[in-house]
N, C-alpha and C positions, 0 to 999 in steps of 0.2 A: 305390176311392172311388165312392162312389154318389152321387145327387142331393142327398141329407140331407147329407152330407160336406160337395159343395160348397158348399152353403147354408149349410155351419156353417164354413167358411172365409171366406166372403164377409162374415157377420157381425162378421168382427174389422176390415173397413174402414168398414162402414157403424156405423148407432147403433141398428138392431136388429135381430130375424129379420125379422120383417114385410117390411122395407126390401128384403133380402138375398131372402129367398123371389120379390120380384117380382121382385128385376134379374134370377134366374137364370132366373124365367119367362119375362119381356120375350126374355133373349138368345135361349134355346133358341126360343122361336115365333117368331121374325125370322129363323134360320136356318131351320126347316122355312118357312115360308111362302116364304120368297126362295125355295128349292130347286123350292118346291111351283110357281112359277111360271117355272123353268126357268133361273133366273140363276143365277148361282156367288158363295159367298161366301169373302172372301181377307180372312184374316189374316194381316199383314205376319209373320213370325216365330213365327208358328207352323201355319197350315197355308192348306189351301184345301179347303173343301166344293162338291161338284158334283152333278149327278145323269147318268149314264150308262145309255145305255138297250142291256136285253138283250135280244139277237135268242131269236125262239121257235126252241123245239130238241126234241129227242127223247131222254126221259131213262128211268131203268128205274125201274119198281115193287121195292124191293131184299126186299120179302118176296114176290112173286112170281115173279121177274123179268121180268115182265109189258113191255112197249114203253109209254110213257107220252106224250101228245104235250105240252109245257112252252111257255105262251104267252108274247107277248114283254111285256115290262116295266121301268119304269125301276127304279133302287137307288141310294137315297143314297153317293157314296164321295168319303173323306177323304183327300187326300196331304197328308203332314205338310212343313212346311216345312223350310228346313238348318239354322234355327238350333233349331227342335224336335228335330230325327234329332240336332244336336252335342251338344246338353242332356242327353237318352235316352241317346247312347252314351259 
């Protein structure tokens, strides 16, 4: 499922695309923005989005194998909730 997907899923509650295209804008920029500002965002029942930050490290060039130095960085990461992992398995 892609973006179009969802939006065309969302349309069967709402009463058009229009409507559906913003909610799933609105949602998706509320989670990067919250993230963007450091907080975590928790859905009850199905997950929890954070941001974790990675320590700089030393990685390889894999067409040279050259030594590469890897600065540090945050990365968006998702844990899925128990009732999401029951649903899935």
């Amino acid at each position: 499922m892609n973006k179009a997907d969802l939006v065309n899923e969302v349309v069967k509650v709402v009463s058009n695309k229009t409507e559906a295209q913003a909610a799933v804008d609105c949602v998706l920029e509320s989670i990067v923005r919250t993230l963007k500002n450091g907080d975590v965002v928790t859905l009850v029942g199905f997950g929890t989005f954070k941001v974790v930050k990675r320590k700089a490290r030393t990685g390889r060039n894999p067409q040279t194998g050259e030594e590469i130095k890897i600065s540090a960085s945050n990365a968006p990461k998702f844990v899925p909730g128990k009732a999401f992992k029951d649903a899935v398995n």
